[in-house]
N, C-alpha and C positions, 0 to 999 in steps of 0.2 A: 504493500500500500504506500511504501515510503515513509520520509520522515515526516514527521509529526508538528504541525503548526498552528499556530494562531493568531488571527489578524485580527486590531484592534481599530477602532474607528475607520471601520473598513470599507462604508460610502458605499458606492453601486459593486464596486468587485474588484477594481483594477488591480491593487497588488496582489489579489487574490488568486484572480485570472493568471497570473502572469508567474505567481510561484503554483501553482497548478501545471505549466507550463513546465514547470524546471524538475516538476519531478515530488513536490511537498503535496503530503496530502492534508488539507484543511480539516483540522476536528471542529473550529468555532468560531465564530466572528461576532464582533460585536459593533454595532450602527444605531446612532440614536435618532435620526431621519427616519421617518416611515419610508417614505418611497423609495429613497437608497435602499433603504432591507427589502424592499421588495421588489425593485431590482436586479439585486445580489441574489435572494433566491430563486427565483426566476433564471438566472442563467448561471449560478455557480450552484447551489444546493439549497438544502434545508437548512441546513448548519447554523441559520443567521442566528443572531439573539438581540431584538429589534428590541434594545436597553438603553436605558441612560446610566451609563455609564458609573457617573460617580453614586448611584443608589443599585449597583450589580458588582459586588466584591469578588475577587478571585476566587475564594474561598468557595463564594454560591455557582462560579462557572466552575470549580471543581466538582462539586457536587453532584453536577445537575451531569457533568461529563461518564462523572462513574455510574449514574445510576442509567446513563443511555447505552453503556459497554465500550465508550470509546476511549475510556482512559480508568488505572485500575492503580490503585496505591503503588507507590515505589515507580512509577513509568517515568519515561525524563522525556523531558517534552524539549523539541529539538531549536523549535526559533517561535520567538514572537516577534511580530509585527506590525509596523502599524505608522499613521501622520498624525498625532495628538493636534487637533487645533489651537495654535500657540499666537493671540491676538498681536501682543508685546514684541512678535519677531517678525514682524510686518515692515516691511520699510516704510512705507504707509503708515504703521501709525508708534514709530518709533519715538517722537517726540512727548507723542499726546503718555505714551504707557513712562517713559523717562519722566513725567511731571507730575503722576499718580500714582507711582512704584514708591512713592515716599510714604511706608506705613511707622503708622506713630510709635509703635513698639522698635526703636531700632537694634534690642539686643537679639540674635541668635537664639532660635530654638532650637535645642536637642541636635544643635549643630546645621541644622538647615539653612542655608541661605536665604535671605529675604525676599530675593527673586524670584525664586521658587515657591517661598510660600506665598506668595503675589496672586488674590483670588479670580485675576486675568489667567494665569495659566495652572489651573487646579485640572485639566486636563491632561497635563502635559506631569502633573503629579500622580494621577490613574495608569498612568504607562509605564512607569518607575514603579507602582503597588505590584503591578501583574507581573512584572520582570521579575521581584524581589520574592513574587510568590511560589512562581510556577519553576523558576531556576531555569530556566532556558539555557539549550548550550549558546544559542546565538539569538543575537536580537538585529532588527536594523529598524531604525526611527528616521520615517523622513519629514522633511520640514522647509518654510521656506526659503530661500539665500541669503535675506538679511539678516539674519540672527548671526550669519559668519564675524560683522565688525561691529556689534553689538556690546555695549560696555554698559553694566551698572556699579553706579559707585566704587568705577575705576578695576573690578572684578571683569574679565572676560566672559563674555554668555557660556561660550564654548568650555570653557574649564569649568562652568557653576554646570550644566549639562553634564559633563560625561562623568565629572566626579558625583553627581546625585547616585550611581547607580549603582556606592560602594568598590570597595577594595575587590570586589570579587570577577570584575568583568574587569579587561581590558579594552576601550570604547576609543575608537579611530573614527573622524569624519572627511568629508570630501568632498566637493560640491560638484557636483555630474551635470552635465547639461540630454536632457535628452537625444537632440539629434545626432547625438554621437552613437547614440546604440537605436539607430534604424528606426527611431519616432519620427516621422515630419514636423518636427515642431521644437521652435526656441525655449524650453522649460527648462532653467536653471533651479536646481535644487539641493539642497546639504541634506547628507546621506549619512546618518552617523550607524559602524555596524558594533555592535560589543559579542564581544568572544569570552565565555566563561576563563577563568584562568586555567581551570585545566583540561579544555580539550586543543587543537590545532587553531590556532588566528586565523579570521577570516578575512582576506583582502577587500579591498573593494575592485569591481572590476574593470581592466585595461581597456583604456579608449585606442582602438584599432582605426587604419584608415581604410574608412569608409564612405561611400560618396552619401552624401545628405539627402534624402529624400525630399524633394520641395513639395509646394500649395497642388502645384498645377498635377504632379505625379501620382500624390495621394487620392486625390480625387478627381480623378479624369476619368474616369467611368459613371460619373453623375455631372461633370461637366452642361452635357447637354438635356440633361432628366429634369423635368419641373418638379417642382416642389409641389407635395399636396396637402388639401385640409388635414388629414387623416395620420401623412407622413407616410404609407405606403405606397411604390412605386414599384415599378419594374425596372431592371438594369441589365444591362449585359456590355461584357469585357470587350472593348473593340478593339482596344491596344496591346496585345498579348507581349508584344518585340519592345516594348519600351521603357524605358528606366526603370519607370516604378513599378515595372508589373509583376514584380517579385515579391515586392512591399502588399498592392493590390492581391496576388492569389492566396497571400498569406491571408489575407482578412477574410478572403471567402471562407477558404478552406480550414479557419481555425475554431473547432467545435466546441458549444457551449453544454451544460448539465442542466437540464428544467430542473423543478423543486420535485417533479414525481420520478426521476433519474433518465428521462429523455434525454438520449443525442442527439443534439440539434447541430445543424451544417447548415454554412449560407448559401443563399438559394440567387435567382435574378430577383427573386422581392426582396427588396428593402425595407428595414423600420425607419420609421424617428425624422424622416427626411421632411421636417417641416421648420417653419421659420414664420417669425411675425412678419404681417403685411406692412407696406409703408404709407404713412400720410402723406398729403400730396406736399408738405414743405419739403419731406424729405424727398420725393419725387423732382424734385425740384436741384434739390443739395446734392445728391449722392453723384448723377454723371458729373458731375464739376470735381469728383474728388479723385488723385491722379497716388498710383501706389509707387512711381519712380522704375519699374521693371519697364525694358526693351520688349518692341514687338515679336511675335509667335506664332508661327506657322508650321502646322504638320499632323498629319494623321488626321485630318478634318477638323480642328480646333483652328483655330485663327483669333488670335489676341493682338489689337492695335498695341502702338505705342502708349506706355502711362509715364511717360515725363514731360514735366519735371513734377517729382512728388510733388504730392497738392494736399494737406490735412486741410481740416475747417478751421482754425486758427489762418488759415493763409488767405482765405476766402471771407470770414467776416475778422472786423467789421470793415477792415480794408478797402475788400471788392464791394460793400456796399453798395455804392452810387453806381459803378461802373459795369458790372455782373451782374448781384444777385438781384439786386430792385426789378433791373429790366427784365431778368429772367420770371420773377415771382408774378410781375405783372404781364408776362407774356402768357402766362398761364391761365390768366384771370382774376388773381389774388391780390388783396386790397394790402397795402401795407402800409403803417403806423409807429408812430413814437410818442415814447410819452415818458415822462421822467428820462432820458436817457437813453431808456431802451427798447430796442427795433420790435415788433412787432408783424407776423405775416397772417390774413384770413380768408376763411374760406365762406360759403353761404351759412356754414353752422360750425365751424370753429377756428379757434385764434390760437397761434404759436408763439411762443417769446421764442426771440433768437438767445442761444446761452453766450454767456459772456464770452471774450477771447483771450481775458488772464485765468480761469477757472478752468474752463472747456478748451482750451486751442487742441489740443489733439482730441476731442470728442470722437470727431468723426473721422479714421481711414480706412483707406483698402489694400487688402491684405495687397502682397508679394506675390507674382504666381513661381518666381523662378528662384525664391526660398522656401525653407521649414517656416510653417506659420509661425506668427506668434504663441507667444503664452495663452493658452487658453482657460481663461476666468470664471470663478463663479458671477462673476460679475455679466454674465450672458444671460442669468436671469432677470435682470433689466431692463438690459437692451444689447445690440447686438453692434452698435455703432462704431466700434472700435474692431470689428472684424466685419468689414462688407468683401464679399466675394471678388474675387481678383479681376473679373469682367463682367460679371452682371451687378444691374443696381439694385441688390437685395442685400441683407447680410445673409450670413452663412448658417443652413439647419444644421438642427441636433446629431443628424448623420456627417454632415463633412465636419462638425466639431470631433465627433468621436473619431472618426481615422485621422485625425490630425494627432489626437490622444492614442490612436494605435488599436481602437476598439474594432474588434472582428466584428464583420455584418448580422453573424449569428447573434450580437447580443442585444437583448434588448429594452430599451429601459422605458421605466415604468413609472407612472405620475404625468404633471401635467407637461405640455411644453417649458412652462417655466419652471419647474422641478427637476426635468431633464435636463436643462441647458446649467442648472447650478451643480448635478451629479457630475454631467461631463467635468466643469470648471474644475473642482474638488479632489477630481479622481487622482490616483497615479497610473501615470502611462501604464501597460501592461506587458508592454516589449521592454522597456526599462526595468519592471518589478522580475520578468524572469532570469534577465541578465544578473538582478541582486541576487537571486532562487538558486542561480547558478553556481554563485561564488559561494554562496555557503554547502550547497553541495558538494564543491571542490574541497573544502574547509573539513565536512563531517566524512570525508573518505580519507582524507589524510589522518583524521582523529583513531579511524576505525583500526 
């Protein structure tokens, strides 16, 4: 069955999927999002434990493991895993948690760091409890890349981190960017793995050269497929000969477990493949927005030139008089000011334009001839910051997820806007089996 693991705020599946992949067999997850957990079980198992976390002690997921027969006193449970959501390790809101991390009690508990005990990352203290429980021979915690130069009160994050998890692990980190292990996508993240002190140290693992899979490669097989109400669509491979079609068969062909133990395979139907419609300002906004990639011909795709980049910051309030007025009014649309600021309407609604010291990159479009951008939870809002590399729409829940590395078989559950925050959240799954891997490599040298 393999070794034995557990992933912990484990979101729709992805590291799950991905050490599934490497050869770990999942005895339990824990996800306090409903639709994540049922998205998880739905394409990885039953196994979920759809908890909130800090009210579900190690002690009650051993229990509840022994009395299902998946684990039995004295068993050593091989790796835990997991991304604790850690608010304070945000580059984003690194200032605001450095101005509220000041608790009044400034002495030491029981030798704790105050950082730690900081009720911002009491999550990130539930992943320390499970490690300290379950004795794992390895663990690996991923997170996101600011916490790397992250200093409170002169202490390094990274040293208050790995030293939390005691004398008994030695805890290495490293910040991986995804598209180095065959993601299409720019996702920088710190990888920290802890190796028990007495089995074999687990590396993290070697960035080989590899050619990057870009925008255009990953999804070039929905290229020309609309988007529907529903998100089901038909698709078929027209590019077999082409870069990324190695990337693309892998998504087909990468089988997912229903929660009744169905093997699921991707089919020409697609899930998920929907995206919000646009109002007509943005109808308006979006052809004007230029993503800087050279023109593209071949295989039946044809992509003009997009130079010179163009965000919305370059266009308001600049192009104001010059652009958008005439464009907004070419369209029909009445446009207004008032205190300051711009205003666009329709017969039945009215748009503020968003500032251009706040918003100037609101709005761009991807790259086709890179790895996407990061892909955010922040898709749950909107999707303005990822519009498709030649149409003016942004990007569905479907070309979010292969940009994330999600197989076609998977499929997720909840609303659009539920989905678009799973994807954001998730960790790649091509990334998670490369981690799955090294500690594989790790527990054969132990054995």
């Amino acid at each position: 069955m393999g070794p034995k693991a557990i992933d912990l705020f484990a979101g729709p599946g992805g590291l799950s999927l991905g050490l599934k992949e490497a050869g770990f067999q999942i005895i339990a997850a824990v996800e306090h999002d409903s639709d994540a957990g049922k998205t998880y079980e739905h394409n990885i198992g039953a196994h979920t434990k759809i908890m909130d976390i800090t009210k579900y002690p190690p002690k009650k997921l051993e229990k509840e493991l022994i009395a299902s027969g998946k684990w039995a006193k004295g068993d050593t449970l091989d790796l835990i895993a997991g991304g604790p959501p850690c608010p304070g390790f945000s580059l984003i809101g690194r200032s605001k948690m450095y101005g509220t991390a000041k608790l009044k009690n400034k002495k030491l508990k029981k030798g704790v760091h105050r950082f730690i005990k900081h009720p911002k990352n009491k999550l990130f203290r539930e992943f320390v409890k499970y490690v300290l429980h379950f004795k794992p021979k390895y663990f690996i915690m991923e997170n996101v890349q600011g916490m790397a130069s992250y200093e409170f009160e002169g202490d390094p994050i990274i040293d208050v981190i790995q030293g939390s998890f005691g004398e008994r692990y030695k805890v290495s980190h490293k910040i991986l960017n995804a598209s180095e292990f065959g993601v299409p996508q720019q996702r920088m993240r710190i990888i920290f793995i802890g190796s028990r002190e007495d089995v074999f140290p687990a590396e993290h693992p070697f960035v080989e050269e590899v050619t990057k899979i870009n925008a255009l490669e990953a999804i070039r097989d929905l290229w020309h497929v609309k988007h529907s109400p529903d998100g089901e669509v038909d698709v078929v491979e027209t590019a077999p000969n082409s870069k990324g079609a190695a990337f693309r068969k892998r998504m087909r062909e990468w089988k997912c477990t229903r929660q009744n133990g169905e093997v699921a395979k991707g089919t020409d139907t697609k899930s998920n493949h929907w995206t919000r419609s646009l109002n007509e300002r943005d109808l308006v906004l979006f052809p004007l927005l230029k993503s800087g990639a050279k023109s593209y011909s071949s295989r039946g795709i044809q992509i003009p030139s997009s130079k010179p980049r163009t965000i919305y910051g370059d266009l308001y309030p600049s192009k104001w008089d010059s652009i958008l007025k005439p464009s907004f009014e070419k369209r029909g649309m009445k446009v207004s000011k008032h205190k300051g600021r711009h205003y666009v309407a329709n017969e039945s609604t009215k748009w503020i334009m968003y500032p251009n010291v706040s918003f100037k990159d609101k709005m761009r479009r991807i790259r086709w001839d890179q790895p996407a951008p990061t892909i955010v939870a922040h898709l749950a809002k909107d999707g303005y910051m990822f519009i498709h590399p030649a149409h003016n729409r942004t990007i569905t829940v479907r070309e979010a997820a292969r940009f994330q590395s999600f197989p076609d078989s998977f499929v997720f559950q909840g609303s659009m806007t539920s989905q678009f925050r799973q994807v954001g959240n998730a960790v790649p799954p091509l990334l998670a089996e490369r981690l799955g891997q090294c500690i594989i490599e790790a527990l054969n040298q132990s054995a």
